[in-house]
Every structure is written in structure tokens, then in C-alpha cells.
N, C-alpha and C positions, 0 to 999 in steps of 0.2 A: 504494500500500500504506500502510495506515494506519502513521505516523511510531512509532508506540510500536513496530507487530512491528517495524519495520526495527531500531529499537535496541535489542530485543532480541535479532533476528538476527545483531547485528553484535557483541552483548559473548557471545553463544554462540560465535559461530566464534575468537572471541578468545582461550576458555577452552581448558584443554587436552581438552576434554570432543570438541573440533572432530576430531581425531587420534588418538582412541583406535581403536585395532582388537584384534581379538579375544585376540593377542600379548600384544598391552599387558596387557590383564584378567589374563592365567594370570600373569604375571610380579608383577603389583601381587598381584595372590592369595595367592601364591606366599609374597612380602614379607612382608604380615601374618599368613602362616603360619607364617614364622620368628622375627617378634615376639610372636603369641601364645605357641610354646613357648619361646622366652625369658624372658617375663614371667613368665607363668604354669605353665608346666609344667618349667620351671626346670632346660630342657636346656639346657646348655652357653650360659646369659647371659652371660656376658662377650664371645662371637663372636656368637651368633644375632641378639641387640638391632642391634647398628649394623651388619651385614649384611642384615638384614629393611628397614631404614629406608633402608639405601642401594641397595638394589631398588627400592622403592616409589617414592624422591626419583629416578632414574634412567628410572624406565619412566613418569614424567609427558610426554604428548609436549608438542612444541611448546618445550618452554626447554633441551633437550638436554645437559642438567648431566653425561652420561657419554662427550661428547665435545667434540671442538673444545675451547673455554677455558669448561667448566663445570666448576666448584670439586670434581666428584667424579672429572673426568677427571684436572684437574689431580694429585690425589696419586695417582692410579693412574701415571701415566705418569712423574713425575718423584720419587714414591719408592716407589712397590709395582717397578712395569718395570724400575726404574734399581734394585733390587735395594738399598736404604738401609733400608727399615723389615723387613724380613728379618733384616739383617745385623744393626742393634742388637737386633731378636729375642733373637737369638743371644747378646749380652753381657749382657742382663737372666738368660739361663738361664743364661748361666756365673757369674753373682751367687749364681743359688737355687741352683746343684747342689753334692751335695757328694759327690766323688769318692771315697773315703774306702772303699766299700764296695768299689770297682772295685780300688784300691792294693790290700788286704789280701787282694782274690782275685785275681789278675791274669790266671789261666785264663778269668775268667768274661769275659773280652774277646772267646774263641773263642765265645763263646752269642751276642752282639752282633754278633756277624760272620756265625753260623752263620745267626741270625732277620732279615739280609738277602736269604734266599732267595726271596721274595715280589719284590723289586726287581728280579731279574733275570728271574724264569719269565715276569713279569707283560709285562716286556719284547718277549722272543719272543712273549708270546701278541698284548699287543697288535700287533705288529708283522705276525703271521700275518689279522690279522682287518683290515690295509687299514692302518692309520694309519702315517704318517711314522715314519722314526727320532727324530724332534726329539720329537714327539708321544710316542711310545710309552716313552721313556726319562723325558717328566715322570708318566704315568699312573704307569710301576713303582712308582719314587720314594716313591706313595701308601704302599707295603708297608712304609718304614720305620716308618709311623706319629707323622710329626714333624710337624707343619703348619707351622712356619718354613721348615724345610728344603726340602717340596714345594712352597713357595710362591715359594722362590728358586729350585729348580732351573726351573719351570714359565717362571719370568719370564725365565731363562735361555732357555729352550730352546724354548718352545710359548708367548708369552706373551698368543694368542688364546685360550687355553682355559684359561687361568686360574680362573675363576670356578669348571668345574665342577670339576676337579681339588683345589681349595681346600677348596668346599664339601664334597667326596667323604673328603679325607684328614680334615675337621675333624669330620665326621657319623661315621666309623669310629671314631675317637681315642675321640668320646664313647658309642659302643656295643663298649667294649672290655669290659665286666662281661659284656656278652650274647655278642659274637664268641669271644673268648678259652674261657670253659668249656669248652663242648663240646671242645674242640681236649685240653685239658687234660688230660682224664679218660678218654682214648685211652688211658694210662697204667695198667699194674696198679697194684691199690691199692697194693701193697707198695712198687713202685717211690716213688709218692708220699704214704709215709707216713716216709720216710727222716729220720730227724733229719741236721741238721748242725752243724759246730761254729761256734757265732758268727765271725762274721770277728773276726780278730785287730786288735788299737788300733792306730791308724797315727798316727805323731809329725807334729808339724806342720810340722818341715823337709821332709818327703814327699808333706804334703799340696800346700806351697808348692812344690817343685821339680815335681810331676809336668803341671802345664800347660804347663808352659815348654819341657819335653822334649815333650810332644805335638806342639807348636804347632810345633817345630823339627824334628820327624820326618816327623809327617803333611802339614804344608807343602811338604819336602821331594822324600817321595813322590810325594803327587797334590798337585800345585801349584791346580789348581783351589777345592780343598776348602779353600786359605785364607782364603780373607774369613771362610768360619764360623767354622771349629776356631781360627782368632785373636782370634775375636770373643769364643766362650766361654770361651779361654785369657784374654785379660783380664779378663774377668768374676769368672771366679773365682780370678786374681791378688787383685782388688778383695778378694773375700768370705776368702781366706787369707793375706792378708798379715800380719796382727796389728798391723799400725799403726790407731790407733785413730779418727784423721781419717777414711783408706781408708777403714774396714767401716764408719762409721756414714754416712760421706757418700757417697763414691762405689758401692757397693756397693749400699748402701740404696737411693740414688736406682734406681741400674741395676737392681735388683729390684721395684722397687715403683713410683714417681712415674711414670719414665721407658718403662717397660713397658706400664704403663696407655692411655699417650699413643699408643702405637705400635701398640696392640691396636685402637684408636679406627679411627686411618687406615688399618690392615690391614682391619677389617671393610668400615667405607664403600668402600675402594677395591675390594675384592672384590667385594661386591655391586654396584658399577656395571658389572661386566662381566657380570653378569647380567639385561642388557636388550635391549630389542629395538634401541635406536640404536648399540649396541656390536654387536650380530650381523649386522645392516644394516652397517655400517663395514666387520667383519673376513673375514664368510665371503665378500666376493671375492676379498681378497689372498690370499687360501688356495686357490683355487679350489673352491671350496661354495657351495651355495646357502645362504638361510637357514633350509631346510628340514635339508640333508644337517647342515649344523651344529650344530643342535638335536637329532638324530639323533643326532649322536658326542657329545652332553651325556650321553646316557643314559647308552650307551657307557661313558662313563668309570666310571661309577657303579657299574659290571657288575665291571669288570678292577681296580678300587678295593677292590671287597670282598675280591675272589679273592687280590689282593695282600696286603693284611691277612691274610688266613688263611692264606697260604701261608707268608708269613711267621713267623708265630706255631707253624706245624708244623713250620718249620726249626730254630728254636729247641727245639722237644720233642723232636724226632729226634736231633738233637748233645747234646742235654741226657742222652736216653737213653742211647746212645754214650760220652759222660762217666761214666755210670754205672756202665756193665760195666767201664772201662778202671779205675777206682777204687773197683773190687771194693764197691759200694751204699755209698760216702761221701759218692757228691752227690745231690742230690733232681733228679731229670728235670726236675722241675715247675718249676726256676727257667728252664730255656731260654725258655719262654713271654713271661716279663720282658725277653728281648734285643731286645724291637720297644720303642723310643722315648718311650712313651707315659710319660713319669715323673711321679709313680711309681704310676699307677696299674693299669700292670699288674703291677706286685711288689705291690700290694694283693689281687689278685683270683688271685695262686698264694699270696700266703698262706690266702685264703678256701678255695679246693682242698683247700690241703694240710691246711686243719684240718678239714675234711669227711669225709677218713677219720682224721686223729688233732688230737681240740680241742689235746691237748697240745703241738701241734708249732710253734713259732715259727721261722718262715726268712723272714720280710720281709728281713733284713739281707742275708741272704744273695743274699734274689733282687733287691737293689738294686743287685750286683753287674755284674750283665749288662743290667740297666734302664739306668742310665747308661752303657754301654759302648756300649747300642744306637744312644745320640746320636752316637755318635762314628762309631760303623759308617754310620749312615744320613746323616752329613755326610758321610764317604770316601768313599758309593757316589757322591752326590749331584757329588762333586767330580770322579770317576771318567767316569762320564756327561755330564758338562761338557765337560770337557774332551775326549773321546773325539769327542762327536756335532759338535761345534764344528770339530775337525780333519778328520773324517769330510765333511763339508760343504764345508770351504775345497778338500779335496782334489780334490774331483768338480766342486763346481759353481762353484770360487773366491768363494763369498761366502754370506752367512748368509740362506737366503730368508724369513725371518719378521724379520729385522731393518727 
């Protein structure tokens, strides 16, 4: 054979061009699906960009970067799995958030609780439809509408199916303008044209004691839900302290430098378990093929939505309930706000509510149950932990996705 084809035969089989199969294509596809609307169509850039690029950098075959010691296994398994880039998630939110709306209502804690109904039905449903308890409890999860939180319980519980559960909670969070409405406006107008009265100013000894008392309660309670609710409690120790080192250093960083950084390795390491070397690896230890496994991808995506909206009707429905009990002093329309999404769904019940009256300002109000919903969907999160964890030692003495 003429010496030229041989060397070119031989830097082809080299290339990763050697191992592509048809897998690989939809996945790499798939990537620069996610980076063009990232770039360009300017969904949700700060996840889609290094989630696309760590699909694409993962599903090259041949140099296997989403397993064994390739730099994108590496932060999946030793800080997405090990539950670290989660957790300071968590302290960068307890920097941004400002409790403040939740203090002055404290009922609106019951709407954040109420709009974890999606966490639980989604539970039984998926659990009816074939999937594991470990399984089924990180899909519910999705209903809170938190992507830290679904991405630690996930790494907790199912930390095979990570990827789609991530991408399912992060893909609803950002079509909460389009899920959310309709749910909304189930609602008579009357109900949701309700004025309410601004929340009331909360002093800053209130704002600083009420983390400390969370962290000491909710710890207490569900022990599980502390790595989060401690994380956010220092966060926003940082951000209320009124020392002035505190808020401009530690706070700042934790809000901003520090978050960035950890949005980075969240993406990349999420999208490497969106590849064909991660699916090959995990659906035997699960017993799956790599067919039934990509099958339960869709799957997720299904019971992801259903959770979202079930969610967001729990919240309307308590919301309504609130309403009769306080003879039309609260607007239904804030329950919507008790799913996680802050503050973007207290943006889209304000949009509502000024759809039948421009007049009507309740943002404040519906921030109330917006931030109550982070704390409902770390409690479930922590509840679920800890439950499916003992639930397992009990039966089979040890953790089978461990």
C-alpha cells in the first residue's frame, strides 16, 4: 500500500473521528444546541455556555475526559458527587437573599410549604411509573424549582442521572414566565386583583437574628437539610451583619467572584454526564442498558415538568384558601411565588396581577413566599435524604448507587 495512504490511515484512526458512532453525533449536536441558545438566543447563558461545551468536550471519543482521570470527571466526582459546589451554591444565595419580605409576612412561609406539592405527587408518580425510590425522590425534588438544591439532592440520592434531572430543573426554572401563567389565571379576576398592604419594615436586629434561629431549628428538625439551610444561614449572616469588612468582603465575594466560579464547575461537570462514556460506565451498575437509560432521560423531563406545575398549583390553591380565611386581604396570586425560583417568579405574579389591575403592586408581597420557597425546597430536599438513605440501610444494609 502506497506509504502516504498508510499515514494517512494511521493519523485517521488516531483522530477521535476513529470512534464516533451515531451516540456521539446527537450528544455533540445536542452541545452546540445548548451553546447556540446560550450565545445567541440568550437563554439562560450563564448555565447553557459551559454545559453545551462540556457535552461536546465529553462526547469526543477516544481521550475520555468524562471518566477515569479526565479533568471533567474529575470535578464531577470530587465536587458536583461529593456535594461541595452545591453547598457553597447555597452560601453565594444566602449572600443575594434578602429575607426581609418573609420576616414581615411570616404566614407566607405556609405558601412555600404549600408550593412543595409538586415534590411529593411527582414522587409517587414517578415511583408508580418503574423508577427506584433513590430515583424518584431526586426527579420530585425538580418541583421545588431550585437547581442547587436538585442538584444536591440528585448527587445525594441518584447520582447517575444527574445530568438529566439538572438539565430538566435548570430548563423549567428558565421557562417559568411561560409555565407559571396559565396556572395563575385559574384564578377569578377579583381574587387576583386584591390589593395588599406592603409588608411592614423589619429592623435589622430581625433581619440578623432570623438565620441563626432557622439554621438552629431547621437543623434540628430534618438534620439532613443542614449542609444547605447552614450554608444560606451564613450567607446571609455575611450580607446582614452590618460590619462593614463582612458585607463588602465576604459577602461580596460569596455573591459574586465566588458564585461565578462554582456556576463554571456546576455547568462543565453537569454536562459531562451527558455523554455517551458516562452512560456506557453507569447504566450497568444500575442495571440498564444504554438504551433503557436514555429512555429514563426523557422520563425525567416528563415528571420535571409535571413537578413544576404541580407545584406552582399548590401554591395557588393555599394561596386561594388564604384568601377566604382573610376574608380577600391576600392576593391568591402570591402562592405561585412559593416554588424557589427567586425572584423570578414574584416577577411574573406581579405581571398577572397587573393584567387585570396596572394599579396593583404586590412584588413585595409575593417575595414573601418566593424566598420561603428556598427554604421549603431545602427541608423537602433534607426530608428525602435522609428518609430514602435510612429507607435503604434498612432493607438492603447499604447504599446501592454508592
Amino acid at each position: 500500500m502506497n506509504p502516504l495512504l498508510v499515514a494517512l490511515q494511521n493519523f485517521l484512526l488516531s483522530t477521535g473521528f476513529a470512534g464516533l458512532t451515531p451516540l456521539h453525533i446527537v450528544f455533540i449536536v445536542v452541545g452546540f444546541l445548548f451553546l447556540y441558545l446560550g450565545l445567541y438566543k440568550r437563554v439562560e447563558p450563564l448555565l447553557l455556555i459551559g454545559l453545551g461545551l462540556g457535552m461536546v468536550l465529553a462526547n469526543i471519543p477516544g481521550i475520555h475526559l468524562a471518566t477515569g482521570e479526565g479533568f471533567l470527571s474529575l470535578i464531577r466526582t470530587h465536587l458536583i458527587e461529593n456535594e461541595l459546589v452545591p453547598i457553597f451554591i447555597f452560601l453565594g444565595l444566602g449572600a443575594l437573599t434578602d429575607f426581609r419580605p418573609l420576616i414581615a409576612q411570616p404566614y407566607t412561609l405556609i405558601l412555600g410549604a404549600a408550593a412543595q406539592l409538586g415534590v411529593f405527587v411527582t414522587l409517587l408518580g414517578a415511583l408508580a411509573m418503574g423508577f427506584h425510590l433513590n430515583e424518584a425522590a431526586a426527579i420530585g425534588i425538580i418541583g421545588g424549582a431550585d437547581g442547587p438544591t436538585t442538584v444536591y439532592t440528585c448527587a445525594e440520592l441518584a447520582p447517575y442521572i444527574l445530568g438529566p434531572v439538572a438539565l430538566a430543573a435548570y430548563t423549567y426554572m428558565s421557562m417559568v414566565p411561560i409555565i407559571q401563567p396559565p396556572i395563575i389565571r385559574l384564578l377569578p379576576k377579583k381574587h387576583r386583583a386584591v390589593k395588599m398592604k406592603p409588608p411592614r419594615k423589619v429592623s435589622d436586629e430581625e433581619a440578623l437574628l432570623f438565620p441563626i434561629i432557622l439554621v438552629a431549628i431547621t437543623a434540628l428538625l430534618v438534620p439532613a437539610s443542614a449542609p444547605l439551610i447552614g450554608m444560606i444561614a451564613l450567607g446571609n449572616i455575611f450580607r446582614e451583619s452590618r460590619i462593614s469588612e463582612v458585607v463588602e468582603r465576604l459577602a461580596k465575594t460569596s455573591a459574586n467572584q465566588m458564585m461565578d466560579v462554582l456556576i463554571i464547575l456546576l455547568t462543565l461537570g453537569v454536562g459531562s454526564t451527558l455523554s455517551v462514556d458516562y452512560v456506557n460506565m453507569m447504566a450497568p451498575k444500575v442495571g440498564l442498558t444504554p438504551v433503557t437509560f436514555l429512555l429514563d432521560f426523557g422520563l425525567v423531563f416528563i415528571w420535571g415538568l409535571m413537578a413544576f406545575a404541580i407545584s406552582t398549583l399548590g401554591g395557588v390553591l393555599f394561596g386561594e384558601i388564604m384568601y377566604y380565611i382573610t376574608r380577600g386581604k391576600v392576593n391568591p396570586a402570591i402562592g405561585a411565588a412559593g416554588v424557589s425560583a427567586v425572584p423570578m417568579s414574584a416577577r411574573v405574579v406581579q405581571k398577572e396581577v397587573q393584567r387585570v389591575d396596572p394599579s396593583n403592586f404586590i412584588i413585595m408581597n409575593a417575595m414573601g413566599p418566593n424566598v420561603a420557597g428556598v427554604i421549603g425546597t431545602a427541608t423537602a430536599a433534607g426530608v428525602y435524604i435522609g428518609y430514602v438513605k435510612a429507607w435503604y440501610l434498612a432493607k438492603l444494609g447499604h447504599l446501592p448507587w454508592k
